[in-house]
VODRENMI-983998 format. One record per residue (C-alpha): residue number from 1; residue in three letters; x, y, z. Coordinates in pm, whole numbers. Layout:
BEGIN
<atom><seq>NUM</seq><type>ALA</type><east>X</east><north>Y</north><up>Z</up></atom>
...
//
This chain:
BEGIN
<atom><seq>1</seq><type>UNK</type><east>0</east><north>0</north><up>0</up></atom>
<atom><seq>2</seq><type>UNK</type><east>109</east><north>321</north><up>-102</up></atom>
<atom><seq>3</seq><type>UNK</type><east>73</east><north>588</north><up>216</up></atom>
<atom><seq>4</seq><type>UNK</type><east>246</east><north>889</north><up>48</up></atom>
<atom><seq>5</seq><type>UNK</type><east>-82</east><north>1004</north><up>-57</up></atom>
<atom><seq>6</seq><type>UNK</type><east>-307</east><north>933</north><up>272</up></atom>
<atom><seq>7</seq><type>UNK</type><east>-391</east><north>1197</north><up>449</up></atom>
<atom><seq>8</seq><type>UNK</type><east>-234</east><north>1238</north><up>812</up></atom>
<atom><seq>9</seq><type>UNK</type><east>-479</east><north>1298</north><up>1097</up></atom>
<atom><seq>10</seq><type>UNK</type><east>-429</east><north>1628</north><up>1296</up></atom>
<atom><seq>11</seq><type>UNK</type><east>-354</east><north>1638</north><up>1650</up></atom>
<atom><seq>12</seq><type>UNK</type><east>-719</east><north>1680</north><up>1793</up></atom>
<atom><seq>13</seq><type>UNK</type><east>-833</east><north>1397</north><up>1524</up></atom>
<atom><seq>14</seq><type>UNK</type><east>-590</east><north>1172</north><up>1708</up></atom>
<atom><seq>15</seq><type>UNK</type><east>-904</east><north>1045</north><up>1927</up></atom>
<atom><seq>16</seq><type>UNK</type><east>-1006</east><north>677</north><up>2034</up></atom>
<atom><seq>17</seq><type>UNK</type><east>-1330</east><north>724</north><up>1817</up></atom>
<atom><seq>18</seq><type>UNK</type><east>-1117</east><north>794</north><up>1531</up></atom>
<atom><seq>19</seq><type>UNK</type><east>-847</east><north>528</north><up>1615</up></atom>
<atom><seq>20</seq><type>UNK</type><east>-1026</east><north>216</north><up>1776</up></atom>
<atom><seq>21</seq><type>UNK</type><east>-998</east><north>-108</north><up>1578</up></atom>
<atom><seq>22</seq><type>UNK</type><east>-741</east><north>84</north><up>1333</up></atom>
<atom><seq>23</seq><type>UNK</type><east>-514</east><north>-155</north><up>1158</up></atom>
<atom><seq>24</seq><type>UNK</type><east>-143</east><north>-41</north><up>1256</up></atom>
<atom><seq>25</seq><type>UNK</type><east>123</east><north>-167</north><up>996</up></atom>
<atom><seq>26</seq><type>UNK</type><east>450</east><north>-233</north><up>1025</up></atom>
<atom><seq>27</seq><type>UNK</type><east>785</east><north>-324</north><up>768</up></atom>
<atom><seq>28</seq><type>UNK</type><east>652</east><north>-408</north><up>437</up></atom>
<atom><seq>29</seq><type>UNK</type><east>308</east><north>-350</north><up>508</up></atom>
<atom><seq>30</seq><type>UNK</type><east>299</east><north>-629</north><up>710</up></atom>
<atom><seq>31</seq><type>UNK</type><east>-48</east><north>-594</north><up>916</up></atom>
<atom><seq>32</seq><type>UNK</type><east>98</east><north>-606</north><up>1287</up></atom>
<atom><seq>33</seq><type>UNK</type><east>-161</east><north>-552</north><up>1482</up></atom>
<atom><seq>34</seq><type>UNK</type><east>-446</east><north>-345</north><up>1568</up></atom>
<atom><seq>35</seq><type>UNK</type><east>-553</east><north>-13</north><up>1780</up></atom>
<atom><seq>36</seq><type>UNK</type><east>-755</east><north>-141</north><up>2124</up></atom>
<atom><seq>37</seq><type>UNK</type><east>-782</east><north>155</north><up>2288</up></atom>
<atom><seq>38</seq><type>UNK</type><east>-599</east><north>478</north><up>2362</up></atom>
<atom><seq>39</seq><type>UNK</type><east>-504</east><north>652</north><up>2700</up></atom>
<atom><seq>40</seq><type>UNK</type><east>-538</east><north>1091</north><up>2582</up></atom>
<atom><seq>41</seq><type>UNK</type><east>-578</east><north>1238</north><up>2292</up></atom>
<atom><seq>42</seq><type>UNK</type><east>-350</east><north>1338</north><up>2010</up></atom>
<atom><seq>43</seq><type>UNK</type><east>2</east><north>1306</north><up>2016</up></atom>
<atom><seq>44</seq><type>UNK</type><east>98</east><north>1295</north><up>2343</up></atom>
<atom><seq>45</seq><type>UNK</type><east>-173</east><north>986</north><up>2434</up></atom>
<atom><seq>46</seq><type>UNK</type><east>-94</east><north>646</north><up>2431</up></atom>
<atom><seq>47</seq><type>UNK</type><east>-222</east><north>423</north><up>2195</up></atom>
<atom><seq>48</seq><type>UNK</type><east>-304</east><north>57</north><up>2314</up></atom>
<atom><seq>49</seq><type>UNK</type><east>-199</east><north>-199</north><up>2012</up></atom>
<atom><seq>50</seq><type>UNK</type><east>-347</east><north>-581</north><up>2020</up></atom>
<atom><seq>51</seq><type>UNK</type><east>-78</east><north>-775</north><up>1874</up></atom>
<atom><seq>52</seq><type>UNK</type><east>-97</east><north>-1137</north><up>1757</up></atom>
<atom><seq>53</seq><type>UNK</type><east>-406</east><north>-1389</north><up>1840</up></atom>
<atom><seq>54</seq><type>UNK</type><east>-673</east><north>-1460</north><up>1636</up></atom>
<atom><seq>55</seq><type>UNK</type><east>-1018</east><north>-1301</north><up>1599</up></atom>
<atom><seq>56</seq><type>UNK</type><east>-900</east><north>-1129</north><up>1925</up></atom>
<atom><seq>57</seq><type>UNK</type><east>-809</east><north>-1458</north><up>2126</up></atom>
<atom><seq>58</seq><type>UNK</type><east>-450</east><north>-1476</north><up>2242</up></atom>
<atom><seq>59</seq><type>UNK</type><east>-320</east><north>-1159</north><up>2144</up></atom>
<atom><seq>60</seq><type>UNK</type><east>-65</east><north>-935</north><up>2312</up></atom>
<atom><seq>61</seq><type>UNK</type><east>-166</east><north>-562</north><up>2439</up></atom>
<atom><seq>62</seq><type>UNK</type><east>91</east><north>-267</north><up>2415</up></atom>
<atom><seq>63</seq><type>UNK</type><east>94</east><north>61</north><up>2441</up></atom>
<atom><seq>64</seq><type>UNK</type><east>291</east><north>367</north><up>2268</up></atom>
<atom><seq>65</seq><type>UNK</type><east>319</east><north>667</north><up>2224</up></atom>
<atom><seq>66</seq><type>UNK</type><east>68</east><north>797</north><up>1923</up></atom>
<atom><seq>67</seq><type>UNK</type><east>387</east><north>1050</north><up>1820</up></atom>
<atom><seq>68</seq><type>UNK</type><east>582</east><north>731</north><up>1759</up></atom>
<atom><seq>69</seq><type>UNK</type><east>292</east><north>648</north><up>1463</up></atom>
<atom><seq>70</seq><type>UNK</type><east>235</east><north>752</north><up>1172</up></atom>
<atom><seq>71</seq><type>UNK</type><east>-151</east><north>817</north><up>1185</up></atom>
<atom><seq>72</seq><type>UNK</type><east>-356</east><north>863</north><up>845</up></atom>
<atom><seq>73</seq><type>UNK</type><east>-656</east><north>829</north><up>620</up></atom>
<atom><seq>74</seq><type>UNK</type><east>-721</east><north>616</north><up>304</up></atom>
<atom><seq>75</seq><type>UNK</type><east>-868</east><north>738</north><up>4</up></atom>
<atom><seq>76</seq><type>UNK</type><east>-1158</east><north>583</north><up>107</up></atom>
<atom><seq>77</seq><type>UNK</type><east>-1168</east><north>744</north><up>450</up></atom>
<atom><seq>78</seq><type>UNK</type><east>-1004</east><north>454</north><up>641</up></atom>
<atom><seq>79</seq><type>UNK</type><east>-793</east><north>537</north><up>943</up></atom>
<atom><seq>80</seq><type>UNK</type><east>-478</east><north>324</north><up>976</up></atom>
<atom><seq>81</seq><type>UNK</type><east>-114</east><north>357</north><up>1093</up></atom>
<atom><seq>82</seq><type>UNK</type><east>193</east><north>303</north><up>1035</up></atom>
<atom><seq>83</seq><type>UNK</type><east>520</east><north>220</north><up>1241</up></atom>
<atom><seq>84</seq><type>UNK</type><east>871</east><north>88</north><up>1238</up></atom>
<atom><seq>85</seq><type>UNK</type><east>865</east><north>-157</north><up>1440</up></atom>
<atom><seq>86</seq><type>UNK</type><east>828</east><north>-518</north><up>1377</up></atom>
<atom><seq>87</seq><type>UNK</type><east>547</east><north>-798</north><up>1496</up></atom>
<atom><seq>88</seq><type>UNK</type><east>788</east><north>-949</north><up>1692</up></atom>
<atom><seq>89</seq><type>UNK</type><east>922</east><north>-641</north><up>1783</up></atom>
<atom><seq>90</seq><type>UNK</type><east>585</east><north>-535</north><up>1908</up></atom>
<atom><seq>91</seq><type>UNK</type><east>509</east><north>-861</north><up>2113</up></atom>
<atom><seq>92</seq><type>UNK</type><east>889</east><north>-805</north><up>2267</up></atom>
<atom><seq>93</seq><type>UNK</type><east>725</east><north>-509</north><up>2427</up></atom>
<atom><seq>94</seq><type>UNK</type><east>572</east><north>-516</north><up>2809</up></atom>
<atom><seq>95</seq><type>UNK</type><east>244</east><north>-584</north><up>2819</up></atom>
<atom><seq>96</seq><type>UNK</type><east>20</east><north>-315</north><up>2876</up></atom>
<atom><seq>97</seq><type>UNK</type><east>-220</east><north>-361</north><up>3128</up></atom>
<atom><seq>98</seq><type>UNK</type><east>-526</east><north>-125</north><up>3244</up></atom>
<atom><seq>99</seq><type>UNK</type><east>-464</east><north>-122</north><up>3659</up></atom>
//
């Protein structure tokens, strides 16, 4: 997928309505996982990622920073992002829990 033309969300568009269930990609366009949840709003929030599992079973929750994503619309009005880091990268991570 080409992103150079997608447009990138604003700061106040950086929102968990906007973001939740968000397909975040990785190296290659790998799909590596997907937006949960968020913690804030725009770029300083954190942005919970489910990584691995299947049809939400076993997977993995992170969290980063939103600044550390690249967070943008589709032609077809599809919000998605787009990172650096790996999968397995992602699942290295701590686990992100909401206590």
């Amino acid at each position: 997928m080409d992103h150079s033309k997608h447009a990138r969300l604003s700061d106040i568009e950086i929102t968990e309505r906007n973001l939740k269930g968000s397909t975040v990609y990785g190296a290659n366009d790998e799909k590596v996982g997907s937006v949960a949840h968020m913690h804030g709003v725009g770029k300083t929030a954190r942005v919970v990622i489910d990584v691995g599992g299947f049809l939400g079973f076993g997977a993995k929750s992170v969290a980063v920073a939103a600044s550390e994503l690249d967070i943008m619309r589709d032609e077809g009005g599809t919000v998605h992002a787009v990172t650096a880091w790996t999968k397995d990268q992602l699942k290295d991570m701590p686990e992100h829990t909401d206590t």
